[in-house]
N, C-alpha and C positions, 0 to 999 in steps of 0.2 A: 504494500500500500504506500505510493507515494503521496505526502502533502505538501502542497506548495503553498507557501505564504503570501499573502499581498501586501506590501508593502503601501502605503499611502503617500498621496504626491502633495496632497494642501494638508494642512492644519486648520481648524478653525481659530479664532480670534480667543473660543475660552482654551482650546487645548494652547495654544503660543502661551496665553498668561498662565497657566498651569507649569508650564514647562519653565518659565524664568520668573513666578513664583512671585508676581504683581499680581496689581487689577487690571481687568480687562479696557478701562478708559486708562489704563499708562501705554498700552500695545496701540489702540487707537492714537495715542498722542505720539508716539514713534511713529506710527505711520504716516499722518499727518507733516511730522518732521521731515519724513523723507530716509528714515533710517531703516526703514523693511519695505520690501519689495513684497506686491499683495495680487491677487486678482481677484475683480468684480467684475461680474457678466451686465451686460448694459440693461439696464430697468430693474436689478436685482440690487437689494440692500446687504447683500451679504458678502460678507469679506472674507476670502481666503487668503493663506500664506502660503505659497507653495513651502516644501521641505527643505530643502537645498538652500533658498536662500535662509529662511531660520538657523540653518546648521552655520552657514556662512558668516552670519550677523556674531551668531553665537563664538564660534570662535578669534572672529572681529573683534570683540567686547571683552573675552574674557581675560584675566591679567593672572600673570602667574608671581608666587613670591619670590623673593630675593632668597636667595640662599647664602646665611653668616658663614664665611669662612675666619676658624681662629686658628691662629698659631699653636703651638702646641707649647715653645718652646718657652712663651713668654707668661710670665704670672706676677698678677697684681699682689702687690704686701702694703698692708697698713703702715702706716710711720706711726712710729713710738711718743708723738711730740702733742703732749694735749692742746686740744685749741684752749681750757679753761684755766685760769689762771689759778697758781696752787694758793693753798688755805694757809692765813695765817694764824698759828695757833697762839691765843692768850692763856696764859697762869697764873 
């Protein structure tokens, strides 16, 4: 028994906000911007995202961290030298 999977070509507008975990008037407001590529069929209110460009956007967008390189060789020591001024003692 073979199964073939379908893969899907759009997203709708709630799956995009699902996917980068907004509301669906911030995906609107990107579009609007011009920051995702959409299609609407002419007389139809409905917006689609095709796949491809979300994946595109997506890695567009996303930032990776810096990675700390430390020496190995080198280590911080306290100094011995109080900032507070010593106590003078009365008898």
């Amino acid at each position: 028994m073979a199964f073939t999977t379908v893969t899907k070509k759009f997203l709708t507008q709630h799956e995009v906000a699902c996917r980068f975990r907004v509301s669906p008037s911030t995906i609107k407001n990107w579009r609007e911007r011009g920051l995702l590529h959409f299609f609407q069929a002419p007389g139809s209110t409905r917006v689609l995202y095709p796949v491809d460009a979300i994946d595109e956007f997506e890695g567009r967008c996303t930032k990776v961290a810096k990675e700390v390189v430390k020496e190995k060789g080198i280590t911080r020591e306290r100094s011995n030298v109080s900032t507070r001024p010593k106590k003078v003692w009365r008898i």
